[in-house]
C-alpha positions as CSV (number, residue, x, y, z in Angstrom):
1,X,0.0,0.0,0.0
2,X,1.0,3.6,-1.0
3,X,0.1,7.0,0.9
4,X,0.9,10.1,-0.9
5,X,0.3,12.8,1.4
6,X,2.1,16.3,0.3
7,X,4.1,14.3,-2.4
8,X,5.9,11.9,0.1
9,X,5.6,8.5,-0.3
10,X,5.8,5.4,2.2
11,X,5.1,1.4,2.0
12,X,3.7,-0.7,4.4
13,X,3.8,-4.4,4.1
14,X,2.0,-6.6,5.6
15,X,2.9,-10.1,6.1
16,X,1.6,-13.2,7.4
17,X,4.3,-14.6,10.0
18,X,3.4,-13.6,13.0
19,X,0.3,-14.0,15.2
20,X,-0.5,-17.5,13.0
21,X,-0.8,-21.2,14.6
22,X,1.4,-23.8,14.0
23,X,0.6,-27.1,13.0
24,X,1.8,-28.3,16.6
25,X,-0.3,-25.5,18.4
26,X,-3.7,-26.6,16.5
27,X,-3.0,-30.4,16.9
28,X,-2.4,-29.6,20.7
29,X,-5.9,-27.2,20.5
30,X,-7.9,-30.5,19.3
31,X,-6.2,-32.7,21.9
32,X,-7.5,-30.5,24.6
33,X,-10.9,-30.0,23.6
34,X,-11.6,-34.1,22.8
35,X,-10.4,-34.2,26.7
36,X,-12.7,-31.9,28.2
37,X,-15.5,-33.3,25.8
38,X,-16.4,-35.8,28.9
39,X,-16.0,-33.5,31.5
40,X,-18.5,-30.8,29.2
41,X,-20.5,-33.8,28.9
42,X,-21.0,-34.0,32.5
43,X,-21.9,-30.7,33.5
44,X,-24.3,-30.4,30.5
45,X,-26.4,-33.3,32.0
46,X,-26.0,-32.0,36.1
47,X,-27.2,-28.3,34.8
48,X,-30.6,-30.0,32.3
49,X,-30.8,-32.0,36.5
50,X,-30.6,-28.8,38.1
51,X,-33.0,-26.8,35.6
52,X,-35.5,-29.6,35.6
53,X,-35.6,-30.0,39.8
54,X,-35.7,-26.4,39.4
55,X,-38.4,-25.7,36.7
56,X,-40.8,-28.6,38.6
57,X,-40.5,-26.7,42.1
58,X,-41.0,-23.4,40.5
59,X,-44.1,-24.3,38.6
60,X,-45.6,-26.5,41.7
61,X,-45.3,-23.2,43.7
62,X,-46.8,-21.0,40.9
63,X,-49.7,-23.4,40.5
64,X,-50.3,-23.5,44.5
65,X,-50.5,-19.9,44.2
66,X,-53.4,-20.2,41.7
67,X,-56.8,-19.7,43.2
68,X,-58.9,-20.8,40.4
69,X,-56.3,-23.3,39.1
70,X,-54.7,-26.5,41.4
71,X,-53.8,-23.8,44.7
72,X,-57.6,-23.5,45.1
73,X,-59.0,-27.1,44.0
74,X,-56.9,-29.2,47.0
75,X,-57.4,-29.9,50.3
76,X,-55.6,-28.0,52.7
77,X,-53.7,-30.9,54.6
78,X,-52.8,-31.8,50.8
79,X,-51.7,-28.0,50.1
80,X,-49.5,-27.6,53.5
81,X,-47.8,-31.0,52.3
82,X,-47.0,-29.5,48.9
83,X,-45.8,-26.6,50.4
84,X,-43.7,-28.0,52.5
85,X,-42.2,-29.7,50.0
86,X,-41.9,-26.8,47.7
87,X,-39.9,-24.8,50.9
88,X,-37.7,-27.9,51.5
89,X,-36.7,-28.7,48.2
90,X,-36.0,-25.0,47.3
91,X,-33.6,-25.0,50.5
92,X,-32.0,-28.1,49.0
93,X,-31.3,-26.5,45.7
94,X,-29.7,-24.0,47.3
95,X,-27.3,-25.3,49.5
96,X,-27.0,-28.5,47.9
97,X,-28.2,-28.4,43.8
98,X,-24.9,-26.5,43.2
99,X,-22.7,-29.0,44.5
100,X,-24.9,-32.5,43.2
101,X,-24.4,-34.6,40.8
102,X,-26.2,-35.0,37.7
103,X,-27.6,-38.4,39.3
104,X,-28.1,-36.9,42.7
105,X,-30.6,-34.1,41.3
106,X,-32.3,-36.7,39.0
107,X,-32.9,-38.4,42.1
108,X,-34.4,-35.6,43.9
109,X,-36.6,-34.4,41.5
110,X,-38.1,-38.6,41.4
111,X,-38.5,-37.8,45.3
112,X,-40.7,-34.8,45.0
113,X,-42.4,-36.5,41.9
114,X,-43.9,-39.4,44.2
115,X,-45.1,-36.6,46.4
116,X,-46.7,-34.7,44.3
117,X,-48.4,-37.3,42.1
118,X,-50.6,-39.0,44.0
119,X,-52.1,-35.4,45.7
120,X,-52.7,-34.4,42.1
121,X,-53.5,-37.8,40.4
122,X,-56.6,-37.6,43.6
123,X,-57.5,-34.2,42.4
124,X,-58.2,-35.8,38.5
125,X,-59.9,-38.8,39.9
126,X,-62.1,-36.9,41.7
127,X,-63.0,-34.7,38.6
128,X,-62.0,-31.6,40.3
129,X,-59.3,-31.6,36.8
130,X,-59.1,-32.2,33.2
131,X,-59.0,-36.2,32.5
132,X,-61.6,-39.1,33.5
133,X,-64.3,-37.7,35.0
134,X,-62.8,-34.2,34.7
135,X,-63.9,-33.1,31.0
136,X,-67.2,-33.5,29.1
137,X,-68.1,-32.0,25.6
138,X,-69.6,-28.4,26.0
139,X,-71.5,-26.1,24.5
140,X,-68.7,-25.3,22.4
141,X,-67.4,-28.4,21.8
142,X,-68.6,-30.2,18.2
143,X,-71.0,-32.8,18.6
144,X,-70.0,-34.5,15.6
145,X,-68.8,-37.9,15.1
146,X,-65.0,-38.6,14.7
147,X,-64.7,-39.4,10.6
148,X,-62.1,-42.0,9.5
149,X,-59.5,-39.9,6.9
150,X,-57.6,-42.4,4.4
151,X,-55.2,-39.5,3.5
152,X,-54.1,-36.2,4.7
């Protein structure tokens, strides 16, 4: 490249030498990232743990806050136990959920899962929520019958 500025003249060049990879350096680069593959692995699965155990107590205590959803269609004695659980598994998470393993959250989340699904699966069977019992056609539901369709 040439600048001319008030008739003087100067030449940069530019060369490719420094600042590049060697072949050594990049072989080394691929080395070390197909040995922390597992250990990325690892921490992948405990934070999707975490985030599920999380995500599960979260919407539990939203939905116990709902009046006209599942907080207002439970017993009380069933509502306390929920909320119980909601409080202890939140204190869990935080002193322990950082520090668990992938298998150790998985485990935890199965543990408030058999809590919480029989106190809900009660609340369906007894038509209080959508499924048996729960749901009939309404008014604006069609009243037609289901049609077989060969193609789509």
């Amino acid at each position: 490249m040439i600048i001319i500025l008030s008739g003087k003249s100067e030449s940069i060049t530019i060369s490719n030498e420094k600042g590049r990879l060697s072949k050594d350096d990049i072989d080394r680069m691929i080395r070390e990232a197909e040995e922390f593959a597992a250990e990325d692995e690892v921490a992948r699965k405990r934070i999707e743990a975490l985030n599920s155990l999380s995500t599960f107590v979260y919407g539990l205590k939203t939905q116990l806050g709902d009046q006209e959803g599942l907080g207002g269609k439970i017993e009380d004695d069933d509502r306390k136990t929920l909320l119980a659980l909601v409080k202890e598994t939140t204190e869990w998470i935080d002193t322990e959920g950082q520090n668990a393993t992938a298998e150790e959250l998985e485990e935890k989340l199965a543990e408030v899962q058999t809590v919480v699904n029989p106190i809900t699966s009660k609340l369906y069977e007894s038509g209080s929520g959508p499924g048996p019992g729960g749901y009939g056609p309404g008014d604006d539901d069609a009243q037609e019958p289901f049609r077989s369709h060969d193609e789509l």
